[in-house]
C-alpha distance (Angstrom), angle and dihedral (degrees) to the residues before:
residue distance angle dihedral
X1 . . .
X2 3.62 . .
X3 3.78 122.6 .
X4 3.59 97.4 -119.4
X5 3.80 89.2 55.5
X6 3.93 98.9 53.4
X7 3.73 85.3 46.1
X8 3.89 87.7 60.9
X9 3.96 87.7 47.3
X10 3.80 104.3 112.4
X11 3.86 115.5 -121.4
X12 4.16 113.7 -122.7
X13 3.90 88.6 -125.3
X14 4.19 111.9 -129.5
X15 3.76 119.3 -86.3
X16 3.74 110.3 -91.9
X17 3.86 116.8 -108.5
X18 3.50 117.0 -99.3
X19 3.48 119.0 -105.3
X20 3.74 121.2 -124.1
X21 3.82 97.2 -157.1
X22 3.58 120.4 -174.6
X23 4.02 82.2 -143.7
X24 4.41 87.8 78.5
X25 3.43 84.2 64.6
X26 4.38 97.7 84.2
X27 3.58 128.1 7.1
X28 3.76 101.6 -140.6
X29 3.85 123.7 -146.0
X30 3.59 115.1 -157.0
X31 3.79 142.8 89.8
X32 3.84 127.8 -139.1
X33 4.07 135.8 167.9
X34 3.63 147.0 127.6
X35 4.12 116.1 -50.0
X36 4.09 112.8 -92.2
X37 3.71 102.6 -141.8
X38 3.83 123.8 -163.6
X39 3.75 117.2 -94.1
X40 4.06 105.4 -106.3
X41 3.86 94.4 -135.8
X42 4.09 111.1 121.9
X43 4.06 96.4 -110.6
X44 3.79 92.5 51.9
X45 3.89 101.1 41.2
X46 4.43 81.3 48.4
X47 3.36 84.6 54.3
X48 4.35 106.2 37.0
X49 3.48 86.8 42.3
X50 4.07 123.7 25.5
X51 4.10 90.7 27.7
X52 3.85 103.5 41.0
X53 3.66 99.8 26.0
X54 4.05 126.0 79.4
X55 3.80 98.6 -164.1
X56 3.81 91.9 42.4
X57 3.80 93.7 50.3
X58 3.55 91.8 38.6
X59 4.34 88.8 55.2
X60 3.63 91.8 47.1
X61 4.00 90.8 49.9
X62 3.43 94.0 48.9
X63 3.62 94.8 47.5
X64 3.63 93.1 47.4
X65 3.93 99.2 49.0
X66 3.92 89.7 44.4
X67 3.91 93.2 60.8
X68 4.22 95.7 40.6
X69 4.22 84.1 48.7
X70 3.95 88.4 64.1
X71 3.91 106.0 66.9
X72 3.59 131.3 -131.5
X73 3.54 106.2 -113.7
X74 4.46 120.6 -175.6
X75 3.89 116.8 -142.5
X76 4.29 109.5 -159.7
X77 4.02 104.9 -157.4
X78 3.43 86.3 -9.5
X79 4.05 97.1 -55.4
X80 3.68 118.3 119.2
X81 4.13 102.6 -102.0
X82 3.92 110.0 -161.6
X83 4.04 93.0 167.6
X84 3.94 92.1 52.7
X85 3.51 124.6 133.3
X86 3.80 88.7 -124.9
X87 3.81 96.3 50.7
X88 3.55 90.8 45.3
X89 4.45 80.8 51.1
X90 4.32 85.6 56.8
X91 3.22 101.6 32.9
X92 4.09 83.7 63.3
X93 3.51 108.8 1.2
X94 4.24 99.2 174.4
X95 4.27 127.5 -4.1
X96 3.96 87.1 -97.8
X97 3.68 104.9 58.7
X98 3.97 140.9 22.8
X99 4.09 122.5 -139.4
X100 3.51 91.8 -92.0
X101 3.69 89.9 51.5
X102 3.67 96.0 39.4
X103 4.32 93.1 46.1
X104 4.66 89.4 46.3
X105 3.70 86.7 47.7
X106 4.36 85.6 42.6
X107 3.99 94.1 44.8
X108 3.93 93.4 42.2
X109 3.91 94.7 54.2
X110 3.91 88.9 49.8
X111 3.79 93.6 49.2
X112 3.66 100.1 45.1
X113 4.21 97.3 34.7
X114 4.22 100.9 23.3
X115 3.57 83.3 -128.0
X116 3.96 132.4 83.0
X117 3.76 125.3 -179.7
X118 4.42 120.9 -167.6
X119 4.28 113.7 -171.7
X120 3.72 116.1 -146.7
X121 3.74 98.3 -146.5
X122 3.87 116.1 -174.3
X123 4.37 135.5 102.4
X124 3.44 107.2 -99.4
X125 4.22 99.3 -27.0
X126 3.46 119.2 53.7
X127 3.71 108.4 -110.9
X128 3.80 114.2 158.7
X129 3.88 125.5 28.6
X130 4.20 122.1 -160.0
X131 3.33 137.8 -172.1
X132 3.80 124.5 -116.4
X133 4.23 133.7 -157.2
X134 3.32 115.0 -104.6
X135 3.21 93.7 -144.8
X136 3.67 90.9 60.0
X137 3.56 101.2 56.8
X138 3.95 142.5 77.9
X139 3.54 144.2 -173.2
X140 3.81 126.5 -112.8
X141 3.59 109.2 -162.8
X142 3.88 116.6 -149.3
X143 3.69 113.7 -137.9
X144 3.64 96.4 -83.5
X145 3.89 92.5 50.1
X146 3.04 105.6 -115.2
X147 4.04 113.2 117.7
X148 3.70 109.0 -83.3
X149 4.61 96.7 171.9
X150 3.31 139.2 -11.8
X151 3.54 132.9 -122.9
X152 4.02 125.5 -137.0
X153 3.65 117.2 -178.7
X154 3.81 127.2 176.5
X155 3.91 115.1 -179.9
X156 3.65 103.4 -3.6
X157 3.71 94.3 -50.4
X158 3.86 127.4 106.6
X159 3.32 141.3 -140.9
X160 3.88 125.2 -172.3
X161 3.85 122.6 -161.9
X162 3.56 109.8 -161.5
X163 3.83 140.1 -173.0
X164 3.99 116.7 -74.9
X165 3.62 127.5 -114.2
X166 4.08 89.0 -94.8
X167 4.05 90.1 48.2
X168 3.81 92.6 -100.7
X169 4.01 108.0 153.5
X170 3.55 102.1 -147.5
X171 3.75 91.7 -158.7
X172 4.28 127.0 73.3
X173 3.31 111.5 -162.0
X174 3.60 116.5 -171.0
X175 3.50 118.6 -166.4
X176 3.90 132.6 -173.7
X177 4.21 107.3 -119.1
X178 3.69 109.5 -95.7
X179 3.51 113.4 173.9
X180 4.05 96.9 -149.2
X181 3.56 99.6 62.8
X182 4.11 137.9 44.3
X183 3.44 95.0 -150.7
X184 3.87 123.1 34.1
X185 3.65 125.0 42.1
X186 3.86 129.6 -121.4
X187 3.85 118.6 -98.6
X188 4.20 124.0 -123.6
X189 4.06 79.8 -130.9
X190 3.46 97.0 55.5
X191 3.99 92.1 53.1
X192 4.00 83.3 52.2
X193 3.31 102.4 27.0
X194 3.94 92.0 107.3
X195 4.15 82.6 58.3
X196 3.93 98.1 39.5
X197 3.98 79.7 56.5
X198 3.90 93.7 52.6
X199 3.69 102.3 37.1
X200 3.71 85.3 52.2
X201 3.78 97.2 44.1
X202 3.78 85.3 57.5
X203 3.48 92.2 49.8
X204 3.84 91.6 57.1
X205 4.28 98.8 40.2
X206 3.92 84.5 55.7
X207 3.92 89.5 53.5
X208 3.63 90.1 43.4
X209 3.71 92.2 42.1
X210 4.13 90.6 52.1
X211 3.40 90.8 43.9
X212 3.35 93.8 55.4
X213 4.13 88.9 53.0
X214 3.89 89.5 -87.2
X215 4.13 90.9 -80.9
X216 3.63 116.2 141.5
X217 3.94 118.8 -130.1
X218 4.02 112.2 -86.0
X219 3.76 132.7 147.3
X220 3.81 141.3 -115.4
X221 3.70 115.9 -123.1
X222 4.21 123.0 -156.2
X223 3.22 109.9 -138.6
X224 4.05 100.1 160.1
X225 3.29 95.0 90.1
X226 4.65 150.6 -30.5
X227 3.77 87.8 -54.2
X228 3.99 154.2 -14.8
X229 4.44 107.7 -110.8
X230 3.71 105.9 -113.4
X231 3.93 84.2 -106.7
X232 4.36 91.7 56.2
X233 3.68 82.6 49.4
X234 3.64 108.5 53.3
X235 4.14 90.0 31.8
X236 3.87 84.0 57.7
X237 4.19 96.8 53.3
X238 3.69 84.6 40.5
X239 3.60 91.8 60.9
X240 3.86 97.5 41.1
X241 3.41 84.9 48.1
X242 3.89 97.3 52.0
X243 4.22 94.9 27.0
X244 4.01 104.6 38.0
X245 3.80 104.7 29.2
X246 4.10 131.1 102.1
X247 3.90 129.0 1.1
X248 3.63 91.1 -64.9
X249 3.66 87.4 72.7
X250 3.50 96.8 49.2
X251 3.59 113.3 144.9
X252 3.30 96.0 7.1
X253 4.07 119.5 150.1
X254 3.90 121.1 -113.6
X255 3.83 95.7 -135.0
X256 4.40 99.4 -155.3
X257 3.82 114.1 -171.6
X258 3.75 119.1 151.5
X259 3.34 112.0 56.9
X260 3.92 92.6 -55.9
X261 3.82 124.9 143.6
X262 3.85 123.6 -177.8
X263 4.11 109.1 -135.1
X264 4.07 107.9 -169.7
X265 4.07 93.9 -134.8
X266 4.32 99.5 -176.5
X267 4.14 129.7 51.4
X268 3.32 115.8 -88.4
X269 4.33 121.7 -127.9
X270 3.64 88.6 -93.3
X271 3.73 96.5 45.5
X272 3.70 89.8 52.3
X273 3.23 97.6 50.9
X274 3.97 92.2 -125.6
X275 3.88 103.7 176.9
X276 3.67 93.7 51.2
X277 3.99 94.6 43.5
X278 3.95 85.4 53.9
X279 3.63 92.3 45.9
X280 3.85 94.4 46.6
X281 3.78 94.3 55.2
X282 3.97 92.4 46.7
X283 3.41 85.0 58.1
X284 3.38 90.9 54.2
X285 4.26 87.3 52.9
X286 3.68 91.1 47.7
X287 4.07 82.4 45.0
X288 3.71 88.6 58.5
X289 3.68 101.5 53.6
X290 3.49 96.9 40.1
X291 4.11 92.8 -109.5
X292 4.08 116.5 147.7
X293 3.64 96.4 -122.8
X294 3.80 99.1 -135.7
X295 4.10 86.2 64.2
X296 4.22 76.6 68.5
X297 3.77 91.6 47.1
X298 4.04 92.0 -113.2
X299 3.60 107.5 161.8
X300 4.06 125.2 -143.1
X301 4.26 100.3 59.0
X302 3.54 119.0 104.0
X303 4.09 87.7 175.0
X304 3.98 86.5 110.5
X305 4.14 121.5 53.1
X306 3.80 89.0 -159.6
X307 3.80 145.5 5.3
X308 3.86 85.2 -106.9
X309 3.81 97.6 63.8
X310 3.51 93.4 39.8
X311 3.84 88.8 53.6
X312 3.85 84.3 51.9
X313 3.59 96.9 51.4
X314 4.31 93.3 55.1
X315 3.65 86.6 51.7
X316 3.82 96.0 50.8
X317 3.75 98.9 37.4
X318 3.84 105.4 31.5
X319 3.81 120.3 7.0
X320 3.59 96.3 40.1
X321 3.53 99.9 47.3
X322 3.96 88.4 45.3
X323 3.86 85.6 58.8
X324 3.39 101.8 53.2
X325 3.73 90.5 47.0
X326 3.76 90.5 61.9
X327 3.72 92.0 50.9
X328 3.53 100.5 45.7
X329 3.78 83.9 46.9
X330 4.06 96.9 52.5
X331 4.23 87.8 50.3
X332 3.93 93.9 45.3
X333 4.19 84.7 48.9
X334 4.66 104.5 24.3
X335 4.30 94.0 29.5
X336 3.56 94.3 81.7
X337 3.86 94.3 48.1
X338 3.74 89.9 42.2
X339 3.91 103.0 53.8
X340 4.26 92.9 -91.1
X341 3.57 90.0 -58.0
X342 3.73 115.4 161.2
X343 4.10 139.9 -141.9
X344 3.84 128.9 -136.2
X345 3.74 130.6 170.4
X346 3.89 100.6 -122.3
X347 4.40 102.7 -131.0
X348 3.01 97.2 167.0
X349 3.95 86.9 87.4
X350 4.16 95.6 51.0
X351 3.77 105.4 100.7
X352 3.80 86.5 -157.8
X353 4.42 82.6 75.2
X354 3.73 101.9 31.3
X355 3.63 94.9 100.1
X356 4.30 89.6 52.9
X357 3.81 80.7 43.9
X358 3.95 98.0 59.0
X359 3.81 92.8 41.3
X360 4.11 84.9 51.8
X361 3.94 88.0 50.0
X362 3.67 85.8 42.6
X363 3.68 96.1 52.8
X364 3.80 94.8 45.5
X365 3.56 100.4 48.0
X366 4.01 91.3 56.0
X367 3.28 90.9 51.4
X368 3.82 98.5 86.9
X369 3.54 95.5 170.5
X370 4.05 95.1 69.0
X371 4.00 113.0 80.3
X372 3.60 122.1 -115.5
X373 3.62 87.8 -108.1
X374 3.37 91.8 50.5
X375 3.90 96.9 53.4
X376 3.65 89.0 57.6
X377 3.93 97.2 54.2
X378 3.79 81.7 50.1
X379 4.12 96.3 51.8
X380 3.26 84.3 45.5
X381 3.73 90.9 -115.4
X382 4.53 99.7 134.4
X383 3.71 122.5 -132.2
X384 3.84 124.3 -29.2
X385 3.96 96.5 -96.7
X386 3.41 112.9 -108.1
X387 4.04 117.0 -115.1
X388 3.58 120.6 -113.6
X389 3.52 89.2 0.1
């Protein structure tokens, strides 16, 4: 072979020396990083927070079932109307759902997106109203800003509902305030959505924590000698992976010969004060949607004497309000299609406000120098309905 050619011959470079890290010493078992919050776009806070997580879902439920128990009810010239053309419209507003139906479905949208959206379908007269996703929807802004259509798309095709001839809209959109943006409201799981991701990261270390026999990470430190051979080491995580992992394993004893010593190296439950960090940030859920927590059965707040006035207080401050949102919302947008007429939730059939109610009646009817007519303006009651008119 010539001599320039075994020059060229490459040279099998020397095995590297062996490193004697302190690091073969322990085998730790633990896992740390930054916090992964949930993505604040509508699908993924609907599903973080109303599908995976019990005292979210339970909030928007309860919110949603409170409005659709108070019916809609239409006053005519300020005279309750029950054979109206627009009661007949909410008592059954399309052949899939009734008002109850329709108004849950409404309420439950609002609370879990911030925004709601009902369709008054129908040539001409309105005669069938649905409710559309959220998540579905947008707002076209006419040149002075204000919405002038809506778009609804559904698998990458569009559909845009636009004003009528006369100006009529047939779209409401109501919309919790959110002071960052003209358009869309702000969601009840956006406020909480730094709690929805808490309560259910605690949810899933306790599974992983009972899956893994309910032992907290730790580590196992050599001390027999400088170091473990690269074949001790990986034999060793084999064997606490095989021998120590899952529920099978349960229970099973860490047998440590060899100069090896367990060290537990992260809090345990108690030590973290789990229950009371779960129950903190439900309260901060219930917080959110405006739910007195012991109506969820969240320990730790003595706000409430009893389940009663608790009960009391979610009617007064959320559901109720909610309610009469909705109807004032359906006159501003169906009156002017339906002669003026106008939409109240009736309360005075929710047994949750019938105490408040007699007290009201109470009040009103010892006050002898109000005018009947003037008593029922106050109970919210209308005009005294004319006879034979």
């Amino acid at each position: 072979m010539p001599a320039s050619l075994a020059r060229r011959r490459p040279v099998a470079a020397p095995p590297p020396p062996e490193r004697k890290s302190l690091a073969r010493r322990l085998i730790a078992l633990s896992a740390a990083g930054q916090p992964a919050w949930t993505a604040r776009d509508a699908s993924a806070l609907a599903r973080e927070g109303y599908g995976r997580n019990p005292v979210a879902y339970r909030c928007v439920r309860m919110i949603a079932e409170a409005v659709a128990a108070a019916p809609l009810v239409v006053f005519a010239k300020g005279v309750r109307a029950p054979d109206h053309p627009l009661q007949a419209l909410l008592d059954r507003p399309n052949p899939e759902e009734t008002g109850p139906d329709l108004i849950e479905r409404f309420a439950g949208l609002l609370a879990v997106f911030g925004d709601a959206y009902l369709e008054a379908a129908g040539e001409g007269a309105v005669t069938a109203l649905y409710a559309l996703r959220p998540d579905r929807v947008s707002v076209a802004p006419g040149a002075d800003g204000w919405p002038a259509a809506y778009d609804y798309g559904v698998d990458g095709r569009k559909v845009r509902i636009a004003r009528a001839a006369d100006g009529f809209l047939p779209v409401l959109h109501l919309k919790l305030f959110n002071p960052a943006d003209d358009h869309y409201g702000l969601s009840p799981l956006q406020a909480a959505a730094f709690a929805v991701d808490v309560h259910n990261a605690a949810s899933a270390w306790n599974k992983a924590l009972l899956d893994n026999a309910a032992r907290p990470s730790g580590a196992l430190v050599y001390q027999g000698g400088e170091h473990l051979t690269p074949e001790q080491f990986e034999r060793l995580k084999q064997e606490l992976e095989d021998l120590q992992s899952g529920t099978a394993n349960a229970g099973r004893p860490l047998l440590l010969e060899g100069g090896l010593d367990w060290r537990p190296m992260s809090l345990s439950p108690a030590d973290m004060d789990f229950a009371q960090g779960k129950h903190i940030a439900a309260r901060e859920i219930a917080l959110a949607f405006g739910v007195p927590p012991p109506l969820l059965g969240i320990p730790g707040d003595a706000t409430y004497s009893n389940f009663k006035e608790a009960n009391a207080a979610f009617w007064r401050g959320t559901a109720a309000p909610l309610a009469q949102r909705i109807g004032r919302a359906l006159s501003a947008w169906l009156g002017p299609r339906f002669d003026g007429a106008e939409v109240r939730p009736d309360l005075d059939q929710l047994p949750a406000l019938s105490d408040e109610r007699a007290a009201l009646w109470a009040r009103l009817e010892a006050a002898s120098f109000l005018t009947p007519e003037e008593r029922r303006r106050m109970a919210g009651l209308g005009a005294t309905p004319v006879q034979g008119a």
